[in-house]
C-alpha positions as CSV (number, residue, x, y, z in Angstrom):
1,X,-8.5,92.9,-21.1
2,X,-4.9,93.7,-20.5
3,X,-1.7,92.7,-23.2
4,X,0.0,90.2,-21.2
5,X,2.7,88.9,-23.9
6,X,3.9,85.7,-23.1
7,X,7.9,85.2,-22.8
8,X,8.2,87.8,-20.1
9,X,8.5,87.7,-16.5
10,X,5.8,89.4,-14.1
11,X,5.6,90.9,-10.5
12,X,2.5,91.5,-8.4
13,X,4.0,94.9,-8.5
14,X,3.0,94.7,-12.1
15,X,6.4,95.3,-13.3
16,X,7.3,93.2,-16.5
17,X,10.6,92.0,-17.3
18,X,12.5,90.7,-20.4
19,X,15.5,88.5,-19.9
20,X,18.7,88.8,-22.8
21,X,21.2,87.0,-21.6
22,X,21.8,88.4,-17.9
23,X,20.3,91.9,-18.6
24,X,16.7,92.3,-17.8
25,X,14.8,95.3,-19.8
26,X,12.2,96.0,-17.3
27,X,8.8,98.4,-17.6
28,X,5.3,98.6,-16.1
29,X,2.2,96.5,-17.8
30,X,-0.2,97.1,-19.8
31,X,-2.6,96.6,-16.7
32,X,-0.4,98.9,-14.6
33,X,-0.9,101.8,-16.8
34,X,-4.7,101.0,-17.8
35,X,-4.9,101.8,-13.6
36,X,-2.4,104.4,-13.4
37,X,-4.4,106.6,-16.5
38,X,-2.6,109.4,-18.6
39,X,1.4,108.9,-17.3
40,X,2.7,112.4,-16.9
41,X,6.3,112.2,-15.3
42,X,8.8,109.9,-14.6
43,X,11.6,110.3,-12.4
44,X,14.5,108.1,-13.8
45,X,17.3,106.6,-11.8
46,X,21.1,107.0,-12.9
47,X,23.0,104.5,-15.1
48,X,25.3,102.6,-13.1
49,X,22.7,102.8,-10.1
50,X,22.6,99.3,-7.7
51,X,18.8,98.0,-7.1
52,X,18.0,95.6,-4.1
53,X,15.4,92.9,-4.6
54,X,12.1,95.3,-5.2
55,X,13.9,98.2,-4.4
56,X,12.5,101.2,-5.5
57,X,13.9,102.9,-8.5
58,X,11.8,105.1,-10.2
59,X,8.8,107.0,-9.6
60,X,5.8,107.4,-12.0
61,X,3.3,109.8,-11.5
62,X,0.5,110.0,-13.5
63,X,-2.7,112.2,-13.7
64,X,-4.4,110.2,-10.8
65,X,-1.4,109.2,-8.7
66,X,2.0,108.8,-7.9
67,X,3.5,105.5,-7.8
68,X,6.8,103.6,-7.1
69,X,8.4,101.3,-9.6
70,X,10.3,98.4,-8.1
71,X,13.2,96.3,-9.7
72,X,11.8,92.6,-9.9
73,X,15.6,91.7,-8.7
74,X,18.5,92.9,-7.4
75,X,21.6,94.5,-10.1
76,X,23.0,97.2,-11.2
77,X,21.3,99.5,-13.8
78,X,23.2,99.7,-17.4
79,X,20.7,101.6,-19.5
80,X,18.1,104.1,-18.7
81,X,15.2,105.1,-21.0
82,X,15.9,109.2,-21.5
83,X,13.2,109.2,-24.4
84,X,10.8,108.8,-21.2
85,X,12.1,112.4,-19.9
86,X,10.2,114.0,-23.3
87,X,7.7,111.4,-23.7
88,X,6.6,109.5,-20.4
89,X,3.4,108.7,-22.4
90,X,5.0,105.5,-24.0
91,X,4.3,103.8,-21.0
92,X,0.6,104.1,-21.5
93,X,1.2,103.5,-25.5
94,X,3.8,101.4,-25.9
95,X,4.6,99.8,-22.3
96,X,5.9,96.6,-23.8
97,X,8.2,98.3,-26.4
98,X,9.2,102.3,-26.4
99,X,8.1,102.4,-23.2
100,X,10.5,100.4,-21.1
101,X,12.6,101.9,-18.4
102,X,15.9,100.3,-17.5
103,X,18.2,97.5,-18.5
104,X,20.1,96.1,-15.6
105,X,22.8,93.2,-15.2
106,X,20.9,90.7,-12.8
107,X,23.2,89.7,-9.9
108,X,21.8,86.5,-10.3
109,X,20.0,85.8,-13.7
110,X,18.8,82.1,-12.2
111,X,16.6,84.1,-10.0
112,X,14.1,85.2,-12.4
113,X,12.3,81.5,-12.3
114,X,11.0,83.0,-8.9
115,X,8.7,85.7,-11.4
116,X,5.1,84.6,-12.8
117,X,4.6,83.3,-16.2
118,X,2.0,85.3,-18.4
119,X,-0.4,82.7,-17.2
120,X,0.1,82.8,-14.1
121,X,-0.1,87.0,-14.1
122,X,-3.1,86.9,-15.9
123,X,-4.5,85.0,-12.8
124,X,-2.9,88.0,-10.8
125,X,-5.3,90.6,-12.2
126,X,-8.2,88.4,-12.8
127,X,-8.1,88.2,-16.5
């Protein structure tokens, strides 16, 4: 069974997203990494970067694959994760905590009541 902390915001892209204010930290879940295996690489995107509405904006590859990472909502990025350069692994160790990726302003913080629940992600994946 997957962590699936409650007080976040899902995707079906199984990105996760934490609101503070009108800056979402976002990351991949627990279940994301569980499929993607031993995370290898991650290519950041640049402080100050604009997202569209699950645009893509990094890339993580892993052992078994390469995947896409898409922003839950459109804003602009104000913090990047660099500690993921030197150790991508926290995404399979820590993906709720050390092993977040961004921090963007939302362009429009009301939109995140669109995003499942934990309930209603754990339905996603079947748990």
């Amino acid at each position: 069974m997957s962590e699936v902390p409650d007080g976040l915001y899902y995707t079906k892209e199984h990105e996760w997203m934490r609101m503070e204010g009108d800056i979402a930290t976002i990351g991949i879940t627990d279940h994301a990494q569980e499929m993607l295996t031993d995370i290898v690489y991650i290519e950041l995107p640049e402080d100050g970067d604009a997202v569209d509405d699950m645009g893509e904006f990094a890339v993580v590859e892993s052992v078994k694959s390469a995947s896409p990472i898409f922003a839950p909502l459109s804003g602009t990025i104000t913090e990047v994760n660099v500690t993921l350069e030197d150790e991508p692994e926290l995404m399979n160790t820590s993906p709720y905590d050390g092993g977040w990726i961004v921090k963007m302003k939302l362009d429009n913080p009301d939109s995140v009541s669109a995003l499942m629940d934990a309930a209603a992600y754990k339905a996603e994946i079947g748990e």
